[in-house]
Each structure stands twice: as C-alpha cells, then as structure tokens.
ROVOBA-653742 format. One record per residue (C-alpha): residue in one letter; residue number from 1; y, z, x. Coordinates in steps of 0.02 Angstrom, whole numbers, plus 32768, in hexadecimal, padded with zeros to 4 digits. Layout:
BEGIN
REC   aa     i   north     up   east
REC    a   NUM       Y      Z      X
...
This chain:
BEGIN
REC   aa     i   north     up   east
REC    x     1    3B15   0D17   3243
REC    x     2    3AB6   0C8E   32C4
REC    x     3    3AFA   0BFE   32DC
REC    x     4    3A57   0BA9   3310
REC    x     5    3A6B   0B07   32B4
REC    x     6    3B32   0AFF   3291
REC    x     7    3B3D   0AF8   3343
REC    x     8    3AC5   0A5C   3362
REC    x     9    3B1B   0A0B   32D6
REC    x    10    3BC0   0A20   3322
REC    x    11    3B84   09D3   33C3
REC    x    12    3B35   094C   336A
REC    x    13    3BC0   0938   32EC
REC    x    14    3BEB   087C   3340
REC    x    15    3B4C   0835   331E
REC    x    16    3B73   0857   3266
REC    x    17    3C21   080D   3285
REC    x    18    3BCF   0759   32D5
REC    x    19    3B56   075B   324B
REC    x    20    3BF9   074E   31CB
REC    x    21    3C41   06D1   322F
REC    x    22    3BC2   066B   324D
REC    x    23    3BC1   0671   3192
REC    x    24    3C64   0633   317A
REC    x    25    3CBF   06E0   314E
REC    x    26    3D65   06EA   3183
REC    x    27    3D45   0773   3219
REC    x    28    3DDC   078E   32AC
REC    x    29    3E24   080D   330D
REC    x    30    3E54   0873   3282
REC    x    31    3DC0   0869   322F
REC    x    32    3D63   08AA   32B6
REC    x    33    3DE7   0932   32F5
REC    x    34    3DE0   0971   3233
REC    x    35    3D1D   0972   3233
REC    x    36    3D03   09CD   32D8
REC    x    37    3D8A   0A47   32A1
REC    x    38    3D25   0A61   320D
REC    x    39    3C91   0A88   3257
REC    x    40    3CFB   0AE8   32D3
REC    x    41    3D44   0B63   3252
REC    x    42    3CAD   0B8D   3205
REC    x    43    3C4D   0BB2   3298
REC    x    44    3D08   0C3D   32E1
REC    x    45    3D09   0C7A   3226
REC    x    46    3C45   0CAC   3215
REC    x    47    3C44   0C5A   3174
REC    x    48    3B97   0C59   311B
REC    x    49    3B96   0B9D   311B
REC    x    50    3B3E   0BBE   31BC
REC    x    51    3A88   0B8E   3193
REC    x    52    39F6   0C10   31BD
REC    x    53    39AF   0C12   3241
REC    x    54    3903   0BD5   31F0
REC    x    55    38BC   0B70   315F
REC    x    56    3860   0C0C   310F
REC    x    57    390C   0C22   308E
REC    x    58    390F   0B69   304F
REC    x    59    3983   0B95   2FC4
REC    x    60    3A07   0BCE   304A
REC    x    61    39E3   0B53   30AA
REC    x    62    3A08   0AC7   3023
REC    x    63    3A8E   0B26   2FEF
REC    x    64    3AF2   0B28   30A0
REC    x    65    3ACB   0A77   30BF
REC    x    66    3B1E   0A27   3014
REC    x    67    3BBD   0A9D   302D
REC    x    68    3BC7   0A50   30E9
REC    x    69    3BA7   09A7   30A4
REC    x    70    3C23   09D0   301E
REC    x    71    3CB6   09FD   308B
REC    x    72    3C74   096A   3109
REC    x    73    3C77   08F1   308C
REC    x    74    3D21   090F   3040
REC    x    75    3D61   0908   3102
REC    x    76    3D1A   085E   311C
REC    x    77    3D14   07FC   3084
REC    x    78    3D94   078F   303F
REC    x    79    3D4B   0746   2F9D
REC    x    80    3CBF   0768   2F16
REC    x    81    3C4D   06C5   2F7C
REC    x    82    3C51   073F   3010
REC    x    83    3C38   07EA   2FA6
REC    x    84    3B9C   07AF   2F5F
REC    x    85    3B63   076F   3016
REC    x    86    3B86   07F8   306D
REC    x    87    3B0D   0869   303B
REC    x    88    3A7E   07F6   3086
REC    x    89    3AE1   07FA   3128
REC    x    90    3AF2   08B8   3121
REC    x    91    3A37   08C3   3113
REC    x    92    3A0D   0864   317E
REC    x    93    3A59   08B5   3216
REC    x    94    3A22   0963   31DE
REC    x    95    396F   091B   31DB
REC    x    96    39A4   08C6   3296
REC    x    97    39C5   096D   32D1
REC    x    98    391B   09AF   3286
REC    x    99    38B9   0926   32F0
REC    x   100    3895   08C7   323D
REC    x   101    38DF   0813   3244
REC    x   102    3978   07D9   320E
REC    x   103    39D0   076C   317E
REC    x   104    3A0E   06B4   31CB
REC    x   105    3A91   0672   3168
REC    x   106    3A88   05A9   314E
REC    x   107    39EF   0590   31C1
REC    x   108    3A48   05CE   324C
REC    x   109    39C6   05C0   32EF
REC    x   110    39F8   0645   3345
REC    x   111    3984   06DE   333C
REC    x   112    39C4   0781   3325
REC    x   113    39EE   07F2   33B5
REC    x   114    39A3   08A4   33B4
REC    x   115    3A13   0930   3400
REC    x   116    39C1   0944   34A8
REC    x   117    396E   089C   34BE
C-alpha cells in the first residue's frame, strides 16, 4: 500500500506537536518519541491507516484520518479540555499539508508553515 501521505505527515508530525504546545497541551520528549513511533509503526507494519493515495475514495480517506487522529489523540492528550480541542488541531495540520490554511489556537500570529516552504 503507498505511503504517499503517511509519509509527509510523519515528516511534518512537529508542526502538529508546536501547534499543541503553543496551545498549552502538555507535549515533551515522550510525547513526541511516542507520536513519531506511532506514525513509525504504521508506516514498517503496512497498516491500512495509510491514506490513499488520492481524494477520489473520500470514505477511506475519512476513515484513515479519524483512526490516526484517534490513536494521536489518545497519545497526546491528558484531559477531556484537550480531547475536545484536539480534533481542530488535528485538522488543521492535515489541511496544512493539503496547502489549505491552518487552525491558530488563541490568536496566535504566527502563520502556518507548509511542508516545503
């Protein structure tokens, strides 16, 4: 199975991590480490969380990216405030990666980075 967008996530998985913290979520070392190796075991085990390769099966699609955010989400939240805020955060860097712009948490100026700019 291609790995076209898993892969790009993966090396874009930090600006999901400064999003959180910039958001006041609790993210260290081991948050990260436990996130990459997520992403990391999905991507050596060929799982079919691995989105396709293009938008023409939506229902995939949608599928693969609430069972990342799932397993994501249970990695890096602490408490039900951050549960229910996560989702926008999760969104918002898969729509980062798709060139669409990104959710700022708490007016934060900084715009968001895309993956090769």
């Amino acid at each position: 199975m291609p790995h076209a967008i898993l892969l790009p996530l993966l090396h874009s998985l930090q600006d999901l991590l400064d999003s959180l913290r910039r958001d006041q979520y609790g993210i260290g070392i081991g948050e990260c480490k436990a996130a990459q190796g997520l992403l990391l075991r999905v991507l050596e085990q060929d799982q079919p969380l691995t989105l396709p390769p293009t938008a023409e099966d939506d229902a995939l699609r949608q599928e693969a990216e609430q069972r990342l955010q799932g397993m994501l989400g249970a990695l890096l939240c602490r408490n039900a405030s951050e549960q229910a805020r996560f989702p926008a955060h999760f969104q918002a860097w898969l729509d980062e990666q798709n060139g669409s712009a990104g959710f700022r948490p708490r007016g934060d100026p900084t715009p968001p980075r895309t993956l090769f700019g």
